[in-house]
C-alpha positions in Angstrom: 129.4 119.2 115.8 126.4 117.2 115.6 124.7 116.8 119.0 122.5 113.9 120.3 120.0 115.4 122.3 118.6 113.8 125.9 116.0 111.1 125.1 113.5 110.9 127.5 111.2 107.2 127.3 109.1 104.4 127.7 110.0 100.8 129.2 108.9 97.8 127.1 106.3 97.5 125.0 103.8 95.7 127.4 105.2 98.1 130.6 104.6 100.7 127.5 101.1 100.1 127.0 100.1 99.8 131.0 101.7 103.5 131.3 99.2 104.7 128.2 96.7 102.8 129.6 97.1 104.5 133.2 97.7 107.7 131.7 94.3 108.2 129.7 92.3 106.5 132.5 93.8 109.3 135.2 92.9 111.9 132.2 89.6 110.1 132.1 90.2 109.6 128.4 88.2 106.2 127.6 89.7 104.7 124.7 87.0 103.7 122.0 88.5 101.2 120.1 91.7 99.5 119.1 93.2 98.9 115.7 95.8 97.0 115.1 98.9 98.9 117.8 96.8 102.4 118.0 94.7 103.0 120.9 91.2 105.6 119.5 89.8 108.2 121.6 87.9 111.3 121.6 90.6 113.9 121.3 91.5 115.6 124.3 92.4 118.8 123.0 89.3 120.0 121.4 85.0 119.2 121.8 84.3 116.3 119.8 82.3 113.1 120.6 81.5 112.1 117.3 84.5 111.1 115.6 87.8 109.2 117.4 89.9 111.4 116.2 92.6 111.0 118.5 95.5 107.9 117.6 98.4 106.6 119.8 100.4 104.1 119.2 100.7 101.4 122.4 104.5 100.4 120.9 105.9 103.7 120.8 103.9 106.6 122.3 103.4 108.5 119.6 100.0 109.8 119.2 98.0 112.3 116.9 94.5 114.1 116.0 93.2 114.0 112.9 91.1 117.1 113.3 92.3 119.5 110.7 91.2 121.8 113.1 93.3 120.2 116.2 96.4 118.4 114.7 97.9 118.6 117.9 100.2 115.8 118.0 103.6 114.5 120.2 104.5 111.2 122.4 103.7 110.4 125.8 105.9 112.7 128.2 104.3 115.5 126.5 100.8 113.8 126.5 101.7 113.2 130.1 102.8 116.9 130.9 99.6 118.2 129.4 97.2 115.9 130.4 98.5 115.4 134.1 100.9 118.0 134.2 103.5 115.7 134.9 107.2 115.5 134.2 107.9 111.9 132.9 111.8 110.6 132.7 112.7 106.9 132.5 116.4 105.5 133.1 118.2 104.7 130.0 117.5 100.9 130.7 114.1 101.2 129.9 114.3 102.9 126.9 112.4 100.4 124.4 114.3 100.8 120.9 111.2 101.8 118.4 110.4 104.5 120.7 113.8 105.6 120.4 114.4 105.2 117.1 111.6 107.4 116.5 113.0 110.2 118.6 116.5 110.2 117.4 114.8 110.8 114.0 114.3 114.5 115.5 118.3 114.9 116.0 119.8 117.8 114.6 123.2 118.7 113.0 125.2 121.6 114.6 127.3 123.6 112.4 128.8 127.0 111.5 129.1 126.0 107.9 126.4 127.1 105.5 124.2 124.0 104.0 126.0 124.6 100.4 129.5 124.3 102.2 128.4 121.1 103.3 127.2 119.6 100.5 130.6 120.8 99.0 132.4 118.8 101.7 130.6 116.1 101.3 131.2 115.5 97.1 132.2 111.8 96.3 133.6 111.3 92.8 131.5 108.4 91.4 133.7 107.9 88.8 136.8 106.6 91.5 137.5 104.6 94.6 135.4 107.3 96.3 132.3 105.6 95.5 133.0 102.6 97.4 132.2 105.2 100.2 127.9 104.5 99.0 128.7 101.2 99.6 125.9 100.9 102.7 123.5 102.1 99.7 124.7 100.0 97.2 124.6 97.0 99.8 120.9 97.9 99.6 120.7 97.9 95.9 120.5 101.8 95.0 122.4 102.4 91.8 124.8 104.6 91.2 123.0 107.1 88.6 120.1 107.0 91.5 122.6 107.8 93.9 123.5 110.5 91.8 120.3 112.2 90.6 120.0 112.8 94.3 123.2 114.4 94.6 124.1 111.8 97.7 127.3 112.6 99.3 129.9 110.9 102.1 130.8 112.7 105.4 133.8 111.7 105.8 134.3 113.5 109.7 131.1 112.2 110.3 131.3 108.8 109.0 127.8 108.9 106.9 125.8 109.0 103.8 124.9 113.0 103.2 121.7 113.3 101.3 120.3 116.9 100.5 116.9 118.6 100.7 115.5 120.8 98.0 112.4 122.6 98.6 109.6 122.9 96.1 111.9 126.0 94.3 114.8 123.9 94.0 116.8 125.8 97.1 119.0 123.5 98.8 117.6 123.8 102.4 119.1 121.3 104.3 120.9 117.9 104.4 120.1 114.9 105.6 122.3 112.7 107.4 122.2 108.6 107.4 123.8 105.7 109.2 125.8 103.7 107.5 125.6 100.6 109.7 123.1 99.5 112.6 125.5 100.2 115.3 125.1 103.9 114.5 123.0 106.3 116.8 120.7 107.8 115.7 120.0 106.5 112.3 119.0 110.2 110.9 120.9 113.3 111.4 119.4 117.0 110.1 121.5 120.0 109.4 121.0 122.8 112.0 117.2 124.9 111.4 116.0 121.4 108.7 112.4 122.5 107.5 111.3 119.5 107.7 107.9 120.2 108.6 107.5 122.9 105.9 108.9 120.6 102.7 108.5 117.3 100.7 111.8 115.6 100.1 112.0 115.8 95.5 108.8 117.5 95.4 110.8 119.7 93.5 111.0 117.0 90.7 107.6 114.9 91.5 105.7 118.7 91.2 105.2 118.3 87.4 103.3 115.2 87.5 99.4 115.3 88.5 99.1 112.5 90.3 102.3 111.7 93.4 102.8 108.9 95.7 103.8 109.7 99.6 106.0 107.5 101.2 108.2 108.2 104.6 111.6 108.6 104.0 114.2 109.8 101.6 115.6 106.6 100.9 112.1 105.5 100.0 111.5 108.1 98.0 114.8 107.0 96.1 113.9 103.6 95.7 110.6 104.5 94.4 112.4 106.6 91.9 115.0 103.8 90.8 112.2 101.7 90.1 110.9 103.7 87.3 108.2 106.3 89.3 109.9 109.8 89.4 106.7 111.4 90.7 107.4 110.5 94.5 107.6 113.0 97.2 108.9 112.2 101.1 107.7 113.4 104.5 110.7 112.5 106.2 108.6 111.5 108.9 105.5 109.7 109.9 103.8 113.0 110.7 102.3 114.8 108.5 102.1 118.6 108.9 99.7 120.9 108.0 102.1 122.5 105.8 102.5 119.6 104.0 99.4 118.8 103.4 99.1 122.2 101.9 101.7 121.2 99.6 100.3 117.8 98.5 96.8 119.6 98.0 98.2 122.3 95.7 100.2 120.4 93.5 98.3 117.0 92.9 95.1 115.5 91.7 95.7 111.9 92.7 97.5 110.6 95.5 98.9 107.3 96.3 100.2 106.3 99.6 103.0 103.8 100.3 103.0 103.4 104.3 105.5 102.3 106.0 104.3 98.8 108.0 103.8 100.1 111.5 101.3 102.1 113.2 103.1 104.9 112.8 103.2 104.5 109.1 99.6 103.8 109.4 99.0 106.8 111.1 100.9 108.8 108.3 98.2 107.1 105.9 95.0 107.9 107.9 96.6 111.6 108.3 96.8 111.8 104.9 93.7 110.2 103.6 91.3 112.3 106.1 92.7 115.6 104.7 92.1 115.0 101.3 88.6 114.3 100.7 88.1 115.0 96.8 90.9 114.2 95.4 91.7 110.4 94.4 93.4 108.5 97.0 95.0 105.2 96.9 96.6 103.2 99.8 99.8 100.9 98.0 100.6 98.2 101.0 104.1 96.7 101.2 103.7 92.9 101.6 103.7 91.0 104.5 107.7 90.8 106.1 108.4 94.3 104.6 108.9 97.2 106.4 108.8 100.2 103.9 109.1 100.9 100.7 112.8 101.1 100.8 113.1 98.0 102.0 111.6 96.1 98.0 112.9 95.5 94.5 111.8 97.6 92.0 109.5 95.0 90.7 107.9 95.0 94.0 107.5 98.5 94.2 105.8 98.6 90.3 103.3 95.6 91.6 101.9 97.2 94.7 101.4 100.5 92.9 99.6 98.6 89.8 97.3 97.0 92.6 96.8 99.6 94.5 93.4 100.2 96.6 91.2 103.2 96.0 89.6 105.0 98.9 86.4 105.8 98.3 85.0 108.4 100.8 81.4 107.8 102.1 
């Protein structure tokens, strides 16, 4: 049965920011500058005062160090807990709904099938009625043959689209589950023990090419596909794990980023350029009004990645 787990919160986004604010000022964590919704510090965690290494986003709590040697990273009750040692809970009321989004993204899928049994009761037949089953995806211009390729299936008991995870080996290791309509809670749903942290959504397919652009999630990723780029990889999250990073630094010379247009996707795109000094890096922004890569046309998706801006590292 899938099972929503207790969400534990912020208030609104200014009450949000005052609670960050009193938080690293009881910590006595002075905050060094501000870019854009990310608070900088000196991490916490580890003895550095030459760097602000440490990010938090003032909209949703979220917050990261960029130390390869740190990495520690989590949102604000556990920031709270360690650096206070307090127990934070706020009443469902003041949940704010990025904040929550972003948790529910963590939700998990509890079954005693196997991930292959799934999958199997999942299939839609794309050559009947079944297919009008997609039609959330279709409604957001995926194609059928994309649809496909990525083996995207229907839960019918669970009332949404069933996308699967390969690992680098082509093992099926987990399925991805996604709302159909914006009523649904929580948007994403993973299958029981997802590896999230240890894979890159079709890097599978996107491992035979040198160069590979990043984006967040797996209906980015598809889009990216569809519009003519196969060589696309997803983190299925905006952090990025050392695993990961691993796996983008064994298997490509060139990199191209596609963040999503929030801090957090910002954050994914710092993460990503600070751990790959020598290699070639580019940053492809979606335009103004656009949230992520899934969100724009194909032709859209070829014109930021023709323009896009090389890092040069000083």
């Amino acid at each position: 049965m899938f099972l929503k787990r207790n969400c534990l919160s912020i208030m609104s986004t200014q009450s949000f920011e005052s609670t960050i604010r009193d938080t690293l000022h009881r910590a006595a964590v002075s905050i060094i500058n501000e870019v854009g919704s990310e608070f900088l510090t000196y991490c916490p965690f580890h003895q550095n005062t030459n760097t602000p290494s440490f990010s938090i986003n003032k909209n949703n709590g979220l917050w990261q160090c960029f130390n390869p040697d740190c990495e520690k990273k989590g949102g604000i009750r556990l920031l709270r807990k360690l650096l206070l040692n307090e127990e934070t809970r706020f009443s469902k009321d003041e949940i704010s709904d990025e904040f929550l989004e972003a948790i529910l993204k963590d939700d998990v899928v509890e079954s005693d099938e196997n991930i292959e049994e799934i999958v199997d009761g999942c299939f839609v037949d794309y050559d009947s009625d079944e297919i009008d089953l997609l039609k959330s995806l279709d409604d957001r211009g995926f194609s059928r043959e994309t649809m496909q390729y990525f083996e995207v299936g229907f839960s019918r008991h669970r009332d949404r689209v069933v996308i699967p995870a390969r690992d680098q080996f082509f093992n099926l290791v987990g399925v991805i589950g996604r709302a159909i309509d914006a009523d649904q809670m929580p948007k994403y749903l993973y299958s029981a023990g997802f590896p999230k942290s240890k894979i890159l959504f079709n890097l599978n397919n996107a491992k035979k090419y040198s160069e590979v652009i990043v984006v967040e999630g797996s209906l980015d990723a598809m889009k990216v596909h569809q519009a003519g780029f196969s060589n696309v990889v997803a983190t299925l999250g905006a952090i990025v794990t050392k695993n990961q990073q691993t796996l983008l630094s064994k298997h490509f010379d060139r990199i191209v980023i596609i963040p999503d247009n929030d801090g957090a996707g910002f954050a994914m795109r710092d993460a990503i350029i600070a751990s790959n000094r020598g290699k070639e890096v580019f940053v492809a922004e979606c335009p103004e009004g656009f949230k992520d890569a899934g969100d724009l046309t194909a032709s859209q998706i070829a014109n930021i990645i023709n323009n896009k801006i090389n890092i040069i590292f000083s």
